[in-house]
Residue frames relative to the residue before (quaternion, step in Angstrom):
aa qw qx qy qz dx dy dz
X 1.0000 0.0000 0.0000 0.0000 0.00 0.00 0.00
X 0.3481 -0.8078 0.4234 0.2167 3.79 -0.94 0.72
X 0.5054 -0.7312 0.4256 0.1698 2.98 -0.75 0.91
X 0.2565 0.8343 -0.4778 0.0994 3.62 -0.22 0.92
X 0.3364 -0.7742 0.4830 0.2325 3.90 -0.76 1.28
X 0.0076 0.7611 -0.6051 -0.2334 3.58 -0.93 0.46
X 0.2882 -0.5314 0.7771 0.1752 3.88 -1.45 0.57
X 0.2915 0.6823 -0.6688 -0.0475 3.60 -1.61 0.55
X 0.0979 0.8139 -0.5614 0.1132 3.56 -0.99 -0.28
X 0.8097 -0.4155 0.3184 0.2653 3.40 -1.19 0.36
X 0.4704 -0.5261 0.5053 0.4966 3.45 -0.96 0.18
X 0.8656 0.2366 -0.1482 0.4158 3.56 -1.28 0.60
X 0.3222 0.8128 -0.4131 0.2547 3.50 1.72 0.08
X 0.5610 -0.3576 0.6355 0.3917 3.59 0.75 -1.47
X 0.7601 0.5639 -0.3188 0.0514 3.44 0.03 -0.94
X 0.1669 0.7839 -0.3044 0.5148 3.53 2.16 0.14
X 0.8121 0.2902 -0.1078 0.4947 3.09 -0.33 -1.84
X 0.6525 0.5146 -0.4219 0.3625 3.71 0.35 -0.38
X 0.5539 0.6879 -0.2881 0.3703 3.20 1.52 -1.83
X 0.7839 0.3433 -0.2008 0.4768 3.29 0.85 -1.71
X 0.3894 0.7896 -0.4036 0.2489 3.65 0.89 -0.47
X 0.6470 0.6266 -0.0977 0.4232 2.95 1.41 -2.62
X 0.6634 0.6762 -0.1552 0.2802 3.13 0.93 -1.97
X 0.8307 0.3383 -0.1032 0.4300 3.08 0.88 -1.11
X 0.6045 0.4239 -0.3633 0.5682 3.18 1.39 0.02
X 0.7882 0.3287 -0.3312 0.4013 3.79 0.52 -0.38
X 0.3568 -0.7983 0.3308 0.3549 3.42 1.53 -0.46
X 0.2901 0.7177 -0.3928 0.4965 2.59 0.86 1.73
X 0.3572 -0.7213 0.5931 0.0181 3.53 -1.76 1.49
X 0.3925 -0.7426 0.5369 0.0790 2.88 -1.58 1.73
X 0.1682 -0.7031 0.6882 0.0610 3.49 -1.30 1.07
X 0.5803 -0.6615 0.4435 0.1705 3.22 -0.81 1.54
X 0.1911 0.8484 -0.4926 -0.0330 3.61 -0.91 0.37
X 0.4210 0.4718 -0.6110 0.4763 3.11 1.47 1.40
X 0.4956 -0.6993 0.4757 0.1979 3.32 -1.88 1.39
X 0.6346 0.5484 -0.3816 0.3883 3.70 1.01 0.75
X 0.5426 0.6715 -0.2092 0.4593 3.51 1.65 -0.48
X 0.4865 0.6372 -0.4875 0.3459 3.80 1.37 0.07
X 0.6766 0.5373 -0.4247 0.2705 3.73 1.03 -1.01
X 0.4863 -0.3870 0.6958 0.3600 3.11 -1.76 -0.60
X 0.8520 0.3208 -0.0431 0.4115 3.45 -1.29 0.61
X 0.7875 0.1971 -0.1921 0.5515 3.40 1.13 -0.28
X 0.0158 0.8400 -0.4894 0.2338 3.43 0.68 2.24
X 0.7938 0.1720 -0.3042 0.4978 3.71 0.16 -0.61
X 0.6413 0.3674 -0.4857 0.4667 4.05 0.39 0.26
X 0.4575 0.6425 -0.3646 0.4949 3.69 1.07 0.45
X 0.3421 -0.6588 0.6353 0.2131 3.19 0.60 -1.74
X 0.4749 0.6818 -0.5542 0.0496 3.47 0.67 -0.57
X 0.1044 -0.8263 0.5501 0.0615 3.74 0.92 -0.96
X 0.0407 0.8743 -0.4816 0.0443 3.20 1.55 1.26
X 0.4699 0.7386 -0.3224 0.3602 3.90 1.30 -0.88
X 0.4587 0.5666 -0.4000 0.5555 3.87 1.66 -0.98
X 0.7688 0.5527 -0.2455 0.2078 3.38 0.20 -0.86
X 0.7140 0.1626 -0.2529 0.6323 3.00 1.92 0.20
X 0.4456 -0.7512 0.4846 -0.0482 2.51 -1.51 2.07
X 0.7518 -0.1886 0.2095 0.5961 4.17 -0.74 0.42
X 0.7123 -0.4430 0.1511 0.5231 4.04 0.54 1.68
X 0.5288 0.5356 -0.4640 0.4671 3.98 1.02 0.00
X 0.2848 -0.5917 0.6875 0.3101 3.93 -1.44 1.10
X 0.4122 -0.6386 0.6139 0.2134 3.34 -1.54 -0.33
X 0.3439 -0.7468 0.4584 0.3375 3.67 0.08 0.48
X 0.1642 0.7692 -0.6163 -0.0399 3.51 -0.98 0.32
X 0.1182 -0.7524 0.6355 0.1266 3.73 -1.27 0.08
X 0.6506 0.6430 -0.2416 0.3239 3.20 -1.28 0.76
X 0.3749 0.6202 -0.0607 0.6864 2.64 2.68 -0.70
X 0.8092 -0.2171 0.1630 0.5210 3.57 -1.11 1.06
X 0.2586 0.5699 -0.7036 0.3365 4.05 0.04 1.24
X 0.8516 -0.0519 -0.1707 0.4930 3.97 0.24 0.71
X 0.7592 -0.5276 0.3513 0.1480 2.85 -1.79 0.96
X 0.3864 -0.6211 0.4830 0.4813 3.79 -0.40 0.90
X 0.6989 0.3743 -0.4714 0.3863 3.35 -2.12 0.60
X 0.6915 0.3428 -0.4095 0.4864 3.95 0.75 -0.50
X 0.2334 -0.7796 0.5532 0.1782 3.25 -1.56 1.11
X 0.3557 -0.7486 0.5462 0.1214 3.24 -0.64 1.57
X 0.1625 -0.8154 0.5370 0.1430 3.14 -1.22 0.84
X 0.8227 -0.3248 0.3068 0.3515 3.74 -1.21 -0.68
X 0.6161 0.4280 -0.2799 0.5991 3.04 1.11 -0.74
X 0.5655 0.5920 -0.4279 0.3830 3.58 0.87 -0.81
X 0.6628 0.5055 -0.2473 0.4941 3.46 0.84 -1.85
X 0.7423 0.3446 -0.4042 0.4084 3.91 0.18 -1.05
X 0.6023 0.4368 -0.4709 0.4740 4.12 0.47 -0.17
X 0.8585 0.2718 -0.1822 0.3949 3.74 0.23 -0.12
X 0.5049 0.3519 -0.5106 0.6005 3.40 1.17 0.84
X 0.5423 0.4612 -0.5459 0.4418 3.89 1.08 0.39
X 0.7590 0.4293 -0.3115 0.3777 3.25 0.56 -1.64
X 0.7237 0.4992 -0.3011 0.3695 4.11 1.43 -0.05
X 0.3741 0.6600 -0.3617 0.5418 3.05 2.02 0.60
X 0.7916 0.3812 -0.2341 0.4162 3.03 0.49 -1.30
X 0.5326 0.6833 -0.3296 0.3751 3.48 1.51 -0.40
X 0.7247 0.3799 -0.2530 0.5162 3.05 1.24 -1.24
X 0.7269 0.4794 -0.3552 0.3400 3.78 0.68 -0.24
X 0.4343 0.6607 -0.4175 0.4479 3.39 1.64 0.32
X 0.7420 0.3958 -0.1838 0.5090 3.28 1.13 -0.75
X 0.4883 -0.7938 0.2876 0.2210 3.35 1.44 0.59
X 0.0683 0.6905 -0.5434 0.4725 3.57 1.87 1.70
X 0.1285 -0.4900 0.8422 0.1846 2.90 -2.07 -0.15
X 0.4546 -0.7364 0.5007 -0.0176 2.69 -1.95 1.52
X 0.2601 -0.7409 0.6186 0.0262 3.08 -0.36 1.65
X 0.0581 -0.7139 0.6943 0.0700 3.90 -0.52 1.39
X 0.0901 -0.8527 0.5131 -0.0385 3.83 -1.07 1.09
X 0.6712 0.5877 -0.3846 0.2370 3.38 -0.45 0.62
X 0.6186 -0.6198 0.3110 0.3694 3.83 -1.27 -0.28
X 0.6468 0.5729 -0.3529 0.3592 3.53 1.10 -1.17
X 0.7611 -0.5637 0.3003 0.1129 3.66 -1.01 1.10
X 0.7077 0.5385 -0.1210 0.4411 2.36 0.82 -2.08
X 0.8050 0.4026 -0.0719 0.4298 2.93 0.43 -1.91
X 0.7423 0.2219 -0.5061 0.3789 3.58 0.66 0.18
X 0.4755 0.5494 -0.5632 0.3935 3.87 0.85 0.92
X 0.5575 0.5415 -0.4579 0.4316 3.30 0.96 -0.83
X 0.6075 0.5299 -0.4147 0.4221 4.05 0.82 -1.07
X 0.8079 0.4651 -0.1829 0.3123 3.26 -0.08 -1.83
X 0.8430 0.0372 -0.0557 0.5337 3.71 1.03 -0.73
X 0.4346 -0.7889 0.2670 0.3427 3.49 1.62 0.35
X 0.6207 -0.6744 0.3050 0.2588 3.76 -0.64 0.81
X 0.4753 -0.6482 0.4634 0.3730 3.94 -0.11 0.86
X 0.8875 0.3556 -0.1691 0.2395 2.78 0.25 -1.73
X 0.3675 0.8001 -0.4537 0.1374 4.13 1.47 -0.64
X 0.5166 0.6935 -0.2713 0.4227 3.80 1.72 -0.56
X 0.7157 0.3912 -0.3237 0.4795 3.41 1.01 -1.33
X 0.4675 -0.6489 0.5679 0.1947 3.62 -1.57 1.07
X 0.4916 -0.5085 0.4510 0.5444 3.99 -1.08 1.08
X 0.4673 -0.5349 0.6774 0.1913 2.61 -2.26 -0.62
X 0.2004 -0.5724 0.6850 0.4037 4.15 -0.37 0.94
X 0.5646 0.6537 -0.4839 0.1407 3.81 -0.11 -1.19
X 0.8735 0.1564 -0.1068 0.4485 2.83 0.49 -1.70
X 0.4510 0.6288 -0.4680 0.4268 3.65 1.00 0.77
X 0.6283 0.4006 -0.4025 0.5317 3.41 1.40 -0.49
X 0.6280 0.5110 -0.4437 0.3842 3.46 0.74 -0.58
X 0.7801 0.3061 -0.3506 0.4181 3.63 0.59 -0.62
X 0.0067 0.9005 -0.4317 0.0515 3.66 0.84 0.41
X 0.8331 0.3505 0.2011 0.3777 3.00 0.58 -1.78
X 0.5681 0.6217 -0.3146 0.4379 2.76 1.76 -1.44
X 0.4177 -0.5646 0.6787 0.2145 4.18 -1.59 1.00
X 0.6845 -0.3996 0.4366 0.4255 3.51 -1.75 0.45
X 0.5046 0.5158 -0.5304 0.4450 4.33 0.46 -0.40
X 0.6955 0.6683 -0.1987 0.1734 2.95 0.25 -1.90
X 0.6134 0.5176 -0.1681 0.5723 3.44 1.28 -2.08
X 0.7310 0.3883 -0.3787 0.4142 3.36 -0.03 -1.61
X 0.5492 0.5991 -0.4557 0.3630 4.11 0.61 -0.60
X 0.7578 0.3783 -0.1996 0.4928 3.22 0.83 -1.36
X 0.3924 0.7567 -0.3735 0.3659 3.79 1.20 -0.14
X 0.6983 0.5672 -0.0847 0.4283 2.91 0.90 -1.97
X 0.6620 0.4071 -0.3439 0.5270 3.61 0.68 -0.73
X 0.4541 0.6084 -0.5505 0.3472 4.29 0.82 -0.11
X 0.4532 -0.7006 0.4414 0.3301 3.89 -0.33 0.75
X 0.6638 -0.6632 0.2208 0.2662 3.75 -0.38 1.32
X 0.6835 0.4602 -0.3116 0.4732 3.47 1.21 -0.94
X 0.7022 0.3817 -0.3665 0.4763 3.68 1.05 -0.57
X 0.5101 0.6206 -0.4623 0.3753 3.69 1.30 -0.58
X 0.7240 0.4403 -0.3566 0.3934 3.76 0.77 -0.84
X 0.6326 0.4801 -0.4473 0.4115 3.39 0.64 0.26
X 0.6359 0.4799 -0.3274 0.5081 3.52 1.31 -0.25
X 0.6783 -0.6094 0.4052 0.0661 3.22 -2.08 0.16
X 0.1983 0.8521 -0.4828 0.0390 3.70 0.01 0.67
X 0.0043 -0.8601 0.4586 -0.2234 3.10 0.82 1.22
X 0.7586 0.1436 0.2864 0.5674 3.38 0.26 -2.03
X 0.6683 -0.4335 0.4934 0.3494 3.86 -1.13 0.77
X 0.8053 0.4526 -0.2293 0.3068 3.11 0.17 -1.38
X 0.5875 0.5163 -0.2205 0.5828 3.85 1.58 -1.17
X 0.5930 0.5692 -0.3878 0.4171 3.68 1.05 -0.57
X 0.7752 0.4151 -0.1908 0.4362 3.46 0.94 -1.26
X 0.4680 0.7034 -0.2938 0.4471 3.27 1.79 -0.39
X 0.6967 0.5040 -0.1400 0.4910 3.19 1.25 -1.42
X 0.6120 0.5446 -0.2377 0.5219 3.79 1.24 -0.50
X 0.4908 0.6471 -0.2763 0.5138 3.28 1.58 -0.61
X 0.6520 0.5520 -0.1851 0.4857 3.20 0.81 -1.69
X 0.6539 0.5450 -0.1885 0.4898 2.96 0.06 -1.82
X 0.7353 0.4786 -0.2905 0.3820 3.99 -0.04 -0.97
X 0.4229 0.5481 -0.3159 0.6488 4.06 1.59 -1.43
X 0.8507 0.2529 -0.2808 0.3653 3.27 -0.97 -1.19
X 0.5003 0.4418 -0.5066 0.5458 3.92 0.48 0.14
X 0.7695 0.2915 -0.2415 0.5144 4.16 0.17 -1.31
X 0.7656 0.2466 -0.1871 0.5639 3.86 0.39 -0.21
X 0.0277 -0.9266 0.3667 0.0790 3.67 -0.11 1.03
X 0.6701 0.5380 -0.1049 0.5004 2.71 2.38 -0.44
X 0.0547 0.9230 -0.3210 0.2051 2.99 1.87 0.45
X 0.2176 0.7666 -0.6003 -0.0682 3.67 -0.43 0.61
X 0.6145 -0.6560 0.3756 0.2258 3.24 -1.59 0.70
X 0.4810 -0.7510 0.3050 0.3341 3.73 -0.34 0.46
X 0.3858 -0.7201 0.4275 0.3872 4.01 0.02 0.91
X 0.3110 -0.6295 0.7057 -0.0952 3.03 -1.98 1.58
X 0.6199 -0.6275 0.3529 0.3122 3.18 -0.90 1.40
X 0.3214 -0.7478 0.4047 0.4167 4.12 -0.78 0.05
X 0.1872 0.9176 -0.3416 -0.0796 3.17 -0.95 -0.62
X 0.6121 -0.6611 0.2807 0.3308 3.44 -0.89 1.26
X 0.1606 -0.7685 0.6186 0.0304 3.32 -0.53 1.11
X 0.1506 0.5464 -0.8184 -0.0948 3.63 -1.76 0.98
X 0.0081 -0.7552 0.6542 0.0399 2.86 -1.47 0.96
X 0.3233 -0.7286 0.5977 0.0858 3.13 -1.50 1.24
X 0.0211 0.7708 -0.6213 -0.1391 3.18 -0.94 0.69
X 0.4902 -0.5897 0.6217 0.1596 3.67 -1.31 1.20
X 0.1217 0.7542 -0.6451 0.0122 3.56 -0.61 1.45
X 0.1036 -0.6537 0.7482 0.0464 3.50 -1.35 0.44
X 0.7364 -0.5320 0.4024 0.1128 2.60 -1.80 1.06
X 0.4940 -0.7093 0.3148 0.3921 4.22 -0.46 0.95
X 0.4547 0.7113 -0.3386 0.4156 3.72 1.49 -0.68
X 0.8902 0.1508 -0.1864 0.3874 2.78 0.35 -2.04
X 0.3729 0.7485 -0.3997 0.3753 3.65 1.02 -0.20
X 0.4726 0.4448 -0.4375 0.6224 3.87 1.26 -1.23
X 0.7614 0.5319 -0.3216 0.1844 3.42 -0.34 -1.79
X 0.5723 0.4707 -0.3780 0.5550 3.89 1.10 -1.22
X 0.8500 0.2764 -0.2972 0.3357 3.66 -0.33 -0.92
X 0.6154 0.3721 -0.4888 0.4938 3.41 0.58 0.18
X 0.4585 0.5211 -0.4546 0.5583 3.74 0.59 0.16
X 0.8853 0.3055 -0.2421 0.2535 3.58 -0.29 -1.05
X 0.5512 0.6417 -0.3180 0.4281 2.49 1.95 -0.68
X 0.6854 0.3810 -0.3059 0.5400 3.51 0.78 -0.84
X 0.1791 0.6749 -0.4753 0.5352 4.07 0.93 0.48
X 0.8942 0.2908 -0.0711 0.3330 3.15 -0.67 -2.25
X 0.6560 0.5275 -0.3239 0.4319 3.64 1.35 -1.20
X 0.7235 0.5670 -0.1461 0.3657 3.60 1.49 -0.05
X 0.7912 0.2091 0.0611 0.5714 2.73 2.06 -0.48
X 0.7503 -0.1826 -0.1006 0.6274 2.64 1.42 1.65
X 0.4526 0.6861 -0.4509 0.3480 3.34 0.62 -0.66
X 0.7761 0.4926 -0.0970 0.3817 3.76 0.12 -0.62
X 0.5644 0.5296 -0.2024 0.5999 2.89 1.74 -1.20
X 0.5937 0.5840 -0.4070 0.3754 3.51 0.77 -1.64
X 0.8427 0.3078 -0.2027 0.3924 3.38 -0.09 -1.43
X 0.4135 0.5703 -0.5344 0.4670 3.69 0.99 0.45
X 0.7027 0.5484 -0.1938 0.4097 3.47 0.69 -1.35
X 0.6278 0.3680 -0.3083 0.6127 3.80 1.01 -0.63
X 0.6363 0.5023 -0.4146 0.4135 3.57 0.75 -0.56
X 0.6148 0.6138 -0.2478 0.4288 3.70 1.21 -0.90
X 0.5816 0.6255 -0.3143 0.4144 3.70 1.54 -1.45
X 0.4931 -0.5918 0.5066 0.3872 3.37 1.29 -1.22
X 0.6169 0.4074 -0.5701 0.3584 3.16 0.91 1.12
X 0.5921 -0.6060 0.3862 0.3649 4.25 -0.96 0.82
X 0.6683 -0.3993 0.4030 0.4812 3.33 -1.89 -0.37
X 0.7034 0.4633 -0.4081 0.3522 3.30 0.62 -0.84
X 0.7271 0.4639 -0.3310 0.3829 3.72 0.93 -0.79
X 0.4297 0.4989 -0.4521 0.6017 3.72 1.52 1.05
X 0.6289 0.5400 -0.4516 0.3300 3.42 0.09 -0.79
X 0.4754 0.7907 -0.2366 0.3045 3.05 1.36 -0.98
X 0.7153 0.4944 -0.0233 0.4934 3.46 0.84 -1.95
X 0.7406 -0.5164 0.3373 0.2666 3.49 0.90 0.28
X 0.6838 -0.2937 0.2188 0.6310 4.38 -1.13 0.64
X 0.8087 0.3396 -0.3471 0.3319 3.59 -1.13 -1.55
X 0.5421 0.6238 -0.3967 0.3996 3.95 0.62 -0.39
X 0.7300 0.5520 -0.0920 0.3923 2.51 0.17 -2.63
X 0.9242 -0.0038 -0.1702 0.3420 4.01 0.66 -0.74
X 0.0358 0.6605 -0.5160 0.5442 2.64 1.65 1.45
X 0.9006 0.0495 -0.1639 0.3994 3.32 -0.62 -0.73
X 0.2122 0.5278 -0.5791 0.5840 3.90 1.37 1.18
X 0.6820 0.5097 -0.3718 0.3700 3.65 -0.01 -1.13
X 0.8032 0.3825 -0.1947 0.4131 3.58 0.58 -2.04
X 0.4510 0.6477 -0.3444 0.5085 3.79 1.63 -0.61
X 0.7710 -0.4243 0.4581 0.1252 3.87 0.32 -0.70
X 0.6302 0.7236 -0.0913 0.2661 2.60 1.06 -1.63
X 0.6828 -0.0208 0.2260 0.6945 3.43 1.05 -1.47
X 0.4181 -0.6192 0.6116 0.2602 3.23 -1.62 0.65
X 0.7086 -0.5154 0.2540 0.4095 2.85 -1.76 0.75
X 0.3958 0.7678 -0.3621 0.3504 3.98 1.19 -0.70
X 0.7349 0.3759 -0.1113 0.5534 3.50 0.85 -1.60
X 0.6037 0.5296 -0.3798 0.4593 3.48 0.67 -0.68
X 0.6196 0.3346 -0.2744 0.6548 4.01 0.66 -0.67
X 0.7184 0.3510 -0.3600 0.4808 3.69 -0.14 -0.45
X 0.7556 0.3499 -0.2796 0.4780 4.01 0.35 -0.21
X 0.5886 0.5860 -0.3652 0.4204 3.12 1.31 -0.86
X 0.8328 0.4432 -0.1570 0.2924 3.31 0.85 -1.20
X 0.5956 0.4101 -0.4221 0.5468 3.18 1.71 -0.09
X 0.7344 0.4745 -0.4348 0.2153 3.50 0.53 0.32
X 0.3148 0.6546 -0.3586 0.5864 2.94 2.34 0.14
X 0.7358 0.2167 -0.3799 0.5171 4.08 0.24 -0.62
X 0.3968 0.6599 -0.4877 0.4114 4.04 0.89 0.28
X 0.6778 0.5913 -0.1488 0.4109 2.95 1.03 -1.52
X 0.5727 0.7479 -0.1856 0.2795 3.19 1.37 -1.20
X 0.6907 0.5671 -0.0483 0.4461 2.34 0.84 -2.15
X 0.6684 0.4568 -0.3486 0.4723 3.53 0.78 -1.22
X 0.6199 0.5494 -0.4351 0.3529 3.52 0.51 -0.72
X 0.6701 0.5012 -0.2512 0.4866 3.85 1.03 -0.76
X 0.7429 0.4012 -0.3209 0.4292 3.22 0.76 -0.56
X 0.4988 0.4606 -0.5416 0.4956 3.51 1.72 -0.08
X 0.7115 0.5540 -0.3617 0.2368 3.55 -0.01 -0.66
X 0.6634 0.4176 -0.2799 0.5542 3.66 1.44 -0.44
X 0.6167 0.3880 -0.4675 0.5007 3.34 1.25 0.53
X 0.5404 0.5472 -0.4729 0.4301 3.33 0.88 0.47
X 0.6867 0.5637 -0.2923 0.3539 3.49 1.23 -0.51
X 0.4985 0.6222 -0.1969 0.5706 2.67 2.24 -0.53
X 0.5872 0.4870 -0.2643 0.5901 3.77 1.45 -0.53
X 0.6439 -0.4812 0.4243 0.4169 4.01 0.69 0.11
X 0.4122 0.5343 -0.5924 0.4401 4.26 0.93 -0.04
X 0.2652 -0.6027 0.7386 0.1448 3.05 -1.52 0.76
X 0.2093 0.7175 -0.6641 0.0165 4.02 -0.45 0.29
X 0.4609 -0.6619 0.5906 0.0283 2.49 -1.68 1.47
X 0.0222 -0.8016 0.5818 0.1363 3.94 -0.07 0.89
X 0.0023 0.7646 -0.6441 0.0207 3.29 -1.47 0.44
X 0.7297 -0.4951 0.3501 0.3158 3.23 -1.20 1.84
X 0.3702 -0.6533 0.6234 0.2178 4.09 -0.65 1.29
X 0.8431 0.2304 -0.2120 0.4371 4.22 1.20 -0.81
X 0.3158 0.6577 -0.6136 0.3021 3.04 0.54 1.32
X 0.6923 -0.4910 0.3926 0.3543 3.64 -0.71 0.28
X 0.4327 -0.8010 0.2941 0.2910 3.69 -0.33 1.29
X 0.2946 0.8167 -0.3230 0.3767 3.06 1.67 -0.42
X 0.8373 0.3303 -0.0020 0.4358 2.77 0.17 -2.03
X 0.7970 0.3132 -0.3645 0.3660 3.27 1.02 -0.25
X 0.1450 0.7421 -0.4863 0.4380 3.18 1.81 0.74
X 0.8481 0.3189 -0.2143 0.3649 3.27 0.04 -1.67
X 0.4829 0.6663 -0.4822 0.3005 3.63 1.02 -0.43
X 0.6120 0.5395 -0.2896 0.5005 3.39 1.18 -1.46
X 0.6919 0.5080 -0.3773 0.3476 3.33 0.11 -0.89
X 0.8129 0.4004 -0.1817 0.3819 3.15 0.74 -1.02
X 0.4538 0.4870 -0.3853 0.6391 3.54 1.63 0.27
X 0.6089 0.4199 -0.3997 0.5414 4.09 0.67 -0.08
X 0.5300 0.5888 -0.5020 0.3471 3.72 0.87 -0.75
């Protein structure tokens, strides 16, 4: 069975600096697991904070990190074939994998691999949801029978209609089995911080990023030749970014919406993770301000 660490946590949690923290002390490589960090070019609405990645003049290896070009829209299946074929990369060379990041999805799809990457869209139900607004989906969401709904996503429009997809197969193909996914021994650490100070980091960094490039960034992708609609795409810091550069809203509202939908965002991220605990993950949380040291050694000593 393979042996693979995970680090997660909230936006603004810490969980980077730990990732790399581990890395360097056990000699070990980080595999991204946030589903926005594949482009080129799209670095401070991302987060990438590639600079974490170097420790006391040592880089840290990582993969998963700028492997495509802003505008392409990477998908799941993409992510689950290359956090295999970057496992096995890093364990040829006799590393330990240090899996790192916040989005849900993508670190279940890693850790135990995604039922569904087999079933094929639907034109049907893409024309049917066409039109349909975020009320609309979540309406039709609701009718997905509960035991298969909890295994699915309702994050984003797009994971909603994904999930109706799903949800639609398993009504025409009841006998459906999933293709087998390698196993493996999972410790997972999750990096918790407190709800106060969590508000407090991201509205801090956020106003940081909205100062220091942020604005510029998405000018520049807008300049490469990609549209408003092909941002909107990439997620909050985009999506009202280019509201902001459109007109739309002053820069005031942009930081003031931006940021309550960034601690929205938050929130969802926690509540995915305690439904994983509810799914059989055992995560191990540990204080984001305790001394890295010490929370070096915690890990270590849950790998012992």
């Amino acid at each position: 069975m393979n042996n693979l660490i995970t680090i997660l946590g909230p936006t603004a949690s810490g969980k980077t600096n730990l990732a790399c923290a581990l890395a360097f002390d056990i000699n070990g490589e980080i595999i991204s697991a946030d589903s926005r960090q594949f482009y080129v070019g799209m670095d401070i609405g991302t987060g990438k904070d590639i600079e974490e990645y170097t420790l006391k003049g040592k880089e840290i290896p990582y993969h998963l990190i700028d492997i495509k070009p802003a505008g392409y829209q990477y998908n799941i299946y993409e992510y689950q074939t290359d956090f295999l074929a970057a496992f096995k990369l890093i364990e040829d060379n006799s590393r330990q994998a240090i899996l790192c990041g916040g989005s849900g999805l993508y670190l279940e799809t890693a850790l135990s691999g995604n039922t569904f990457l087999g079933i094929p869209n639907s034109d049907e139900i893409r024309e049917q949801t066409r039109n349909l607004n975020s009320q609309e989906l979540l309406m039709k969401w609701s009718f997905i029978p509960p035991k298969l709904r909890s295994k699915l996503d309702s994050s984003t429009d797009k994971r909603i209609i994904r999930s109706l997809e799903i949800a639609d197969y398993f009504l025409k193909h009841p006998d459906w089995k999933a293709p087998v996914y390698p196993e493996f021994k999972h410790t997972i650490i999750g990096v918790d911080i407190e709800r106060d100070a969590r508000r407090e980091k991201i509205t801090n960094r956020l106003s940081l990023r909205l100062n220091n490039g942020l604005i510029e960034e998405v000018e520049n992708l807008l300049d490469s030749g990609l549209n408003y609609d092909d941002l909107a795409y990439y997620g909050l810091e985009y999506k009202w970014i280019c509201q902001y550069l459109k007109k739309q809203i002053t820069k005031t509202q942009l930081f003031d919406g931006l940021n309550i939908a960034i601690h929205q965002f938050s929130k969802r991220q926690m509540t995915w993770f305690r439904r994983m605990e509810k799914h059989g993950y055992k995560i191990n949380w540990i204080d984001t301000f305790l001394p890295m040291e010490e929370k070096v050694n915690f890990v270590k000593k849950l790998i012992k």
